[in-house]
C-alpha positions in Angstrom: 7.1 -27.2 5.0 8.9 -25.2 2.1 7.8 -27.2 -1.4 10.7 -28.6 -2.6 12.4 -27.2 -5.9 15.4 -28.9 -6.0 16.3 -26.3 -8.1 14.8 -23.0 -9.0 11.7 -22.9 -11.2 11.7 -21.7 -15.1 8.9 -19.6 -14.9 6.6 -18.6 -12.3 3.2 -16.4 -12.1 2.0 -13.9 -9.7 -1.5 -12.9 -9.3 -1.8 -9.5 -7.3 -4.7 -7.1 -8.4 -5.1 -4.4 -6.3 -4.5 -2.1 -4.6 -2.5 0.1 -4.9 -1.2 -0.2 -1.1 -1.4 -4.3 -1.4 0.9 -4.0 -4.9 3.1 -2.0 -3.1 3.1 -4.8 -0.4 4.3 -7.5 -3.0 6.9 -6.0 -4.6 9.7 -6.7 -1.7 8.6 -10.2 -2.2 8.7 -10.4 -5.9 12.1 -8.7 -5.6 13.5 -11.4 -3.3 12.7 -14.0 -5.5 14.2 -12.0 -8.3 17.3 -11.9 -6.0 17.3 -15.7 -5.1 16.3 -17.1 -8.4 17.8 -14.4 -11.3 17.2 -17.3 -14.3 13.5 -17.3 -13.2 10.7 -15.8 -15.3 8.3 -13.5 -13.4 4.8 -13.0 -14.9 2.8 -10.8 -12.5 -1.1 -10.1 -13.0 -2.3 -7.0 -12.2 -5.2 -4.6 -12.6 -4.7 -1.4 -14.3 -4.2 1.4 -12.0 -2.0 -0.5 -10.1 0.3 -1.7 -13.6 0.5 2.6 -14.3 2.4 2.3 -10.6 4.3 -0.5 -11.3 4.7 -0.7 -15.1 8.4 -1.1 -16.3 9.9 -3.0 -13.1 12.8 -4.4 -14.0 12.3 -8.1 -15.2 8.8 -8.6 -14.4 6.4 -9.1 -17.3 2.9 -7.5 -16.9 -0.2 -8.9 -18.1 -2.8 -6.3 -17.5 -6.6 -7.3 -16.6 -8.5 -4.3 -17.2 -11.3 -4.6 -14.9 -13.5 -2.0 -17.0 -13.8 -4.0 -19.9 -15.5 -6.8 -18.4 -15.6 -10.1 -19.6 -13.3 -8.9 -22.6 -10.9 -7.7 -20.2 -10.3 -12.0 -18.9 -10.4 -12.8 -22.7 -7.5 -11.4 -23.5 -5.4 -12.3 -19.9 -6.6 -15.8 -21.1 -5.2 -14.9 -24.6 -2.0 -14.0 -23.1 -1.4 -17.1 -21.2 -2.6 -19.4 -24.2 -0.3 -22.3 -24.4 1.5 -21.1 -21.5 2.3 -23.5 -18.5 3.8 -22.0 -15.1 5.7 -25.1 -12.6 4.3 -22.6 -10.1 1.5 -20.0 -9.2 2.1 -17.9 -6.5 -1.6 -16.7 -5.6 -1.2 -13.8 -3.2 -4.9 -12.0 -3.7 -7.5 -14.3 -1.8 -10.4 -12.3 -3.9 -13.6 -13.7 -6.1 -11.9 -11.7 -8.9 -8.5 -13.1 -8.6 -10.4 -16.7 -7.8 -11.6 -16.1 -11.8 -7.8 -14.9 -12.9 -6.3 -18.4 -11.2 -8.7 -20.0 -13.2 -6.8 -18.7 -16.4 -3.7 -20.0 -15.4 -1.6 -23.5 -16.1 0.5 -24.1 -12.8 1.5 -26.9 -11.7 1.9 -26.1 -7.8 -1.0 -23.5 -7.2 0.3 -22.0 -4.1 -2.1 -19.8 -1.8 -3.2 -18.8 1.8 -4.1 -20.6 4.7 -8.3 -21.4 4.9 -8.8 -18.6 7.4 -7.0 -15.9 5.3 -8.4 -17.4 1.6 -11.5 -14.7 1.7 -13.9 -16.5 -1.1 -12.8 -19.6 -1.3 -9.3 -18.8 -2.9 -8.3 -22.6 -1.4 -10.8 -24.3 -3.3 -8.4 -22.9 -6.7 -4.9 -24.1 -5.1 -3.1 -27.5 -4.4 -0.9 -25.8 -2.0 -1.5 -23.7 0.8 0.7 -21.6 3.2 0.6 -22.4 7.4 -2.1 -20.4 9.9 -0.2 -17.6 10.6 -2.2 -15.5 12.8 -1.6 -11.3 13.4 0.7 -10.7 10.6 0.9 -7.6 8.8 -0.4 -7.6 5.2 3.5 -7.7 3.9 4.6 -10.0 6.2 2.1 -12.4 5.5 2.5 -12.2 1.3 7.1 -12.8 2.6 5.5 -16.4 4.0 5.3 -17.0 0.5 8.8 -17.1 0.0 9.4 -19.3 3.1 6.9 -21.6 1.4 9.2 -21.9 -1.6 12.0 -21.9 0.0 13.2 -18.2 -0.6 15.1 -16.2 1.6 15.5 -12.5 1.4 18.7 -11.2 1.1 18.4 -8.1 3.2 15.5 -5.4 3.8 12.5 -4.7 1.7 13.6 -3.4 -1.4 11.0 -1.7 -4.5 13.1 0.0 -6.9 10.3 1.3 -8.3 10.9 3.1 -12.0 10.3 6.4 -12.6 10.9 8.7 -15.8 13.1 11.9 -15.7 9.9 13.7 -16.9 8.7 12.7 -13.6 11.3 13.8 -11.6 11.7 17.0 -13.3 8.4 18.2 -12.3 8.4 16.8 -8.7 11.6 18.7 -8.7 9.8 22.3 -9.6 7.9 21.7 -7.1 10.3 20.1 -3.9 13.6 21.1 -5.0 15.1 20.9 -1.3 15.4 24.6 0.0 12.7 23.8 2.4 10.5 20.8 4.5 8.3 19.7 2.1 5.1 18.0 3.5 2.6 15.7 1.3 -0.8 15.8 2.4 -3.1 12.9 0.8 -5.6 14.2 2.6 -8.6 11.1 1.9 -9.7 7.9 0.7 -11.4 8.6 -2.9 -13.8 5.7 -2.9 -17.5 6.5 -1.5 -17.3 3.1 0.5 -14.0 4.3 2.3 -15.5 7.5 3.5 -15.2 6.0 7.4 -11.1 6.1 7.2 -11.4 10.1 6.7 -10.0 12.5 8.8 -11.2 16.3 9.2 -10.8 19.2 6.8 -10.7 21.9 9.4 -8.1 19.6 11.3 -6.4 19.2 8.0 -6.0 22.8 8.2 -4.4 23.1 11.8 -1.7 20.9 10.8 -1.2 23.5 7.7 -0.7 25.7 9.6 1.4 24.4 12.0 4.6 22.9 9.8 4.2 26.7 7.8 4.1 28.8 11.1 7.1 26.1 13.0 9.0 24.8 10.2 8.5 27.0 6.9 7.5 24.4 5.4 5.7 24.1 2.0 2.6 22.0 1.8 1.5 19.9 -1.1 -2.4 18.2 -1.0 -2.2 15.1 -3.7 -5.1 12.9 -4.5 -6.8 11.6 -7.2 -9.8 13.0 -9.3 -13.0 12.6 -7.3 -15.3 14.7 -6.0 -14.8 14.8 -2.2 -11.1 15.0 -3.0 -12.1 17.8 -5.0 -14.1 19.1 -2.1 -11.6 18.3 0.5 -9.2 20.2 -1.1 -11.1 23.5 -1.4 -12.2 23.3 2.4 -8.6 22.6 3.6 -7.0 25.8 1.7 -10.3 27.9 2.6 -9.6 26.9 6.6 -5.9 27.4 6.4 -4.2 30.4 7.3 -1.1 29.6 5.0 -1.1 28.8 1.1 -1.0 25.0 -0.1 0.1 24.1 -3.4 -3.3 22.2 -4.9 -2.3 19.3 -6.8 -5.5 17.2 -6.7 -6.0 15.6 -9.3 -3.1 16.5 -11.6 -0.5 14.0 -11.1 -0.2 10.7 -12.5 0.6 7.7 -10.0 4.5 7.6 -11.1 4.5 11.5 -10.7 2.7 11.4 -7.0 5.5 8.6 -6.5 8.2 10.9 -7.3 6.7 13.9 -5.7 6.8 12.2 -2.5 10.4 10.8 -3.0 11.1 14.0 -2.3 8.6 15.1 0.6 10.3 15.3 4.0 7.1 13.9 5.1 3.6 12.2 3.8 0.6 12.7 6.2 -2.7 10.7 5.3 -4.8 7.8 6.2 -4.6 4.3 5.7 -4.5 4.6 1.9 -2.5 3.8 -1.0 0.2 6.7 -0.8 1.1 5.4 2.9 2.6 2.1 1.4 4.3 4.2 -2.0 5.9 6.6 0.4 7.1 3.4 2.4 8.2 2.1 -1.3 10.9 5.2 -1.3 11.3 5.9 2.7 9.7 8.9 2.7 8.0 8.4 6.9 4.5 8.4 6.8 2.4 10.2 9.8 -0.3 7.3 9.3 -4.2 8.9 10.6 -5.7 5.1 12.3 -8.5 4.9 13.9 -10.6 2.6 12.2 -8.0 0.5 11.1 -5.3 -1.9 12.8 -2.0 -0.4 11.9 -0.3 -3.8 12.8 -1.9 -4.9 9.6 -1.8 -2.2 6.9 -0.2 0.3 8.6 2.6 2.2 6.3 5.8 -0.8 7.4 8.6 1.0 7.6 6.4 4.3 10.0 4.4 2.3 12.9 6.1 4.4 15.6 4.9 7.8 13.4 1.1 6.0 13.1 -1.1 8.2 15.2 -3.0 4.9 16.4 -6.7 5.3 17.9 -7.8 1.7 16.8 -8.4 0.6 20.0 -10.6 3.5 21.5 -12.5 2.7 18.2 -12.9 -0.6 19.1 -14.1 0.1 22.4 -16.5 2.2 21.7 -17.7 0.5 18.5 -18.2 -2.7 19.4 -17.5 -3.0 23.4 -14.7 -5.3 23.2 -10.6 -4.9 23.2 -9.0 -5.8 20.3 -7.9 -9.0 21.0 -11.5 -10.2 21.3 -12.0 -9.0 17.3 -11.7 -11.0 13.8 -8.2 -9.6 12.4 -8.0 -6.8 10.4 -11.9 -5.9 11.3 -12.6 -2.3 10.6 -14.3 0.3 12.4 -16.5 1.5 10.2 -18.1 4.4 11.9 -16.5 8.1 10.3 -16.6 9.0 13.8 -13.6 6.9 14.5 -11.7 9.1 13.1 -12.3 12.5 15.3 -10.5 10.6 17.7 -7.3 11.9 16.5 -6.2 15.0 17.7 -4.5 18.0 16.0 -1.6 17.9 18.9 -1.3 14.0 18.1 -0.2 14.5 14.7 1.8 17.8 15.7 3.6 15.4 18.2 4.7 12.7 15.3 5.8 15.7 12.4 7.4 17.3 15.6 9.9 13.9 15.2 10.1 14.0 12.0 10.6 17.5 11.2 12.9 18.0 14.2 15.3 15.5 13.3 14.5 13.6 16.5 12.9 10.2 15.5 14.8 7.0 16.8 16.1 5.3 13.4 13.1 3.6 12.5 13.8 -0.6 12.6 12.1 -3.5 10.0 8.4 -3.3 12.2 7.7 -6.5 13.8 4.2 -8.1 13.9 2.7 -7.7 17.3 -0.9 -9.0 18.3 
């Protein structure tokens, strides 16, 4: 049942770490409270990486918890909430970390998930918890929120992200519309992600192919890491055609704007799947050890090149249905299920002209 404000709240506060994909996730939902209740005051937590995405959304105020400064860093989010009480806490990160954030914060009605979905005992820090919703994809689920409150959104998902005319200008020297433009994010930075990779030399093929079919130009984004770094160099030593190398040298608000203007972003289920969703750019998602009905890119599930449930079979001898939601095949293996002439056949759509008009994804099981 929604909890009953008879008429909208003051103030409320948002706690939403990471990542950068799951930010990316709450925005609609912040923005169709903004929509609903104008007069209230947003306070969102965040961590830092995520606030360079996000920083300077209209009406939101940030308080940052920089994670790298340790116990310092919740010092001063405690500082910043000194004296502060919210009538409500929206708690939409069931982590131990975000557990320690709630603790921070004066709400009233402490509002979080359902017991199977509150990963470390996030229900043991709220008074209010949403229904079992089974299946749900990650945004979906953070929208039941809303229906808890009793918020409905106005219309589709909207982000509005801001970015600065710097920004733009240099996406812009880069994608300035004379030709398909494809975004390659080619890998997951962290060490402990390694499984969700795909192939260099495959990488390569699929250089070659929108050069060679569609004249295409093709950008490789990431962050700063070594095996990005590495990735990089093996994917423009394998290719036949010339990429444009920009590992490493944009900012977060610059890859945003960069692939604003990509005809298309191919990657796999990592952060620039869900900012590309944040300014409709389609995503050609790589999933194999991943269910794409939960963090697949929202707005792309008919572009997702989906070999989840080979990689369950083979991982763990069971269909899908049979598995804990959201489990992850975490075998790199996974990933050479996915062929060079599947992803031809989804940037064939795309590039081509000939994809159905995508429609708001529904939540399968």
């Amino acid at each position: 049942m929604p909890i009953p404000f008879k008429v909208p709240p003051q103030s409320l506060c948002v706690i939403r770490l990471s990542a950068i994909g799951d930010t990316c996730h709450t925005v609609p939902a912040v923005r169709a409270i903004q929509d609903a209740w104008p007069e209230t005051a947003i306070t969102w937590i965040i961590g830092g990486v995520e606030h360079s995405l996000l920083a300077g959304l209209e009406g939101i105020e940030f308080i940052v918890l920089d994670k790298r400064a340790g116990l310092a860093g919740y010092r001063d989010v405690r500082r910043q909430l000194r004296r502060r009480r919210f009538p409500l806490l929206l708690h939409m990160h069931a982590s131990l970390r975000a557990n320690v954030v709630s603790m921070l914060v004066s709400a009233e009605t402490r509002l979080g998930f359902d017991r199977a979905r509150a990963r470390d005992h996030q229900s043991l820090f709220c008074n209010a918890h949403l229904p079992a919703t089974p299946h749900q994809h990650v945004m979906d689920g953070l929208f039941e929120f809303l229906t808890a409150i009793g918020v409905a959104p106005a219309g589709p998902p909207r982000w509005d992200i801001p970015v600065s005319a710097a920004d733009e200008a240099v996406a812009a020297r880069y994608i300035d519309g004379s030709q398909p433009t494809l975004i390659i994010s080619p890998c997951t930075g962290q060490r402990i992600r390694n499984y969700r990779n795909w192939l260099p030399e495959r990488y390569a093929a699929i250089v070659d192919y929108v050069t060679d079919r569609y004249g295409a130009r093709v950008i490789l984004t990431g962050g700063r890491t070594e095996l990005e770094r590495r990735y990089a160099n093996e994917i423009a030593t394998l290719a036949r055609s010339p990429v444009v190398d920009l590992i490493g040298q944009t900012s977060l608000k610059g890859l945003l704007a960069l692939i604003g203007r990509a005809t298309a972003v191919l990657c796999p289920d990592s952060g620039p799947a869900h900012m590309a969703t944040a300014v409709g750019t389609p995503v050609i998602g790589l999933y194999a050890t991943s269910n794409r009905h939960r963090t697949g890119p929202y707005m792309s599930q008919d572009l997702v090149v989906d070999r989840y449930p080979e990689a369950v079979a083979s991982e763990f001898n069971k269909p899908v249905s049979e598995l804990r939601w959201g489990e992850r095949v975490r075998n790199p293996d996974a990933m050479n299920l996915i062929l060079v002439a599947d992803v031809e056949a989804k940037l064939d759509l795309v590039f081509t002209g000939t994809r159905p008009l995508p429609e708001l994804r529904k939540t399968e099981p």
